[in-house]
C-alpha positions in Angstrom: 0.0 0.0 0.0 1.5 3.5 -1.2 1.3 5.8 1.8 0.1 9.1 1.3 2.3 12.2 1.0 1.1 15.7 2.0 2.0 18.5 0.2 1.8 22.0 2.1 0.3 24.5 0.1 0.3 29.0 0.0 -2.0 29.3 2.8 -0.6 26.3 5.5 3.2 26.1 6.0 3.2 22.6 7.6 7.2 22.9 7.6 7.3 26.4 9.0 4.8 25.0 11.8 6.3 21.9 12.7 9.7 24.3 13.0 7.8 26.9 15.1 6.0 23.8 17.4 9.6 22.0 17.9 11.0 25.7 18.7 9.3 26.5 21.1 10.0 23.1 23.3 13.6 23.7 22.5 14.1 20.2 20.8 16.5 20.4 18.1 16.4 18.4 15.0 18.6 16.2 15.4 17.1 15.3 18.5 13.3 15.1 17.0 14.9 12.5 14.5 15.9 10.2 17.5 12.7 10.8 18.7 10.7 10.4 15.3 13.1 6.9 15.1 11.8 5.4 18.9 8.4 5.8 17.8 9.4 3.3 14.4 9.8 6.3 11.9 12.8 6.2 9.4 14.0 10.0 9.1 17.4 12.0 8.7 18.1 15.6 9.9 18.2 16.0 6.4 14.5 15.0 5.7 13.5 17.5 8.6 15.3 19.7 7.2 13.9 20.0 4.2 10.4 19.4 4.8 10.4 22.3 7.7 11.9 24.4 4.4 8.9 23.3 2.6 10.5 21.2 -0.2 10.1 18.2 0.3 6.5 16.3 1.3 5.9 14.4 4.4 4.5 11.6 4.7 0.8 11.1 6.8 2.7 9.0 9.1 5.5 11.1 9.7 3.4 13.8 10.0 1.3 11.8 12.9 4.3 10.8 14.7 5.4 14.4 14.8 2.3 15.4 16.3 2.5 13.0 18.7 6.6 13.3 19.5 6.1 17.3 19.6 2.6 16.7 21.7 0.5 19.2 19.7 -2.6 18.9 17.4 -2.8 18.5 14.1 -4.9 22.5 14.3 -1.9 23.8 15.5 0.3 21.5 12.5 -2.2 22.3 9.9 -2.8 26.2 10.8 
């Protein structure tokens, strides 16, 4: 089963939130890839990188496990 990618679009910054979100809690990204990794998700700083840049897609399950890691909602992901 393909898993489905989300793409952010003009009006929600999913990258720029997910940045703002893991900010504010003062975890860096390296360490929200450890995190992402102990809750089964296969991601490089790199990856974070580039999808809090908005150029690459994330994936709905990455995107979950975020939410979950970061302990937000997916209002305050998605606003």
């Amino acid at each position: 089963m393909n898993e489905q990618k989300i793409k952010s679009d003009s009006g929600i910054l999913i990258g720029q939130n997910i940045r703002d979100i893991r900010m504010s809690k003062q975890i860096g990204q390296t360490e929200l890839v450890r995190l992402l990794q102990l809750h089964g998700i296969s991601i490089t700083r790199e990856a974070i990188v580039k999808i809090e840049r908005g150029i690459q897609h994330i994936y709905a399950s990455q995107l979950k496990a975020i939410k979950d890691v970061l302990d937000t909602t997916y209002d305050e992901l998605l606003k």
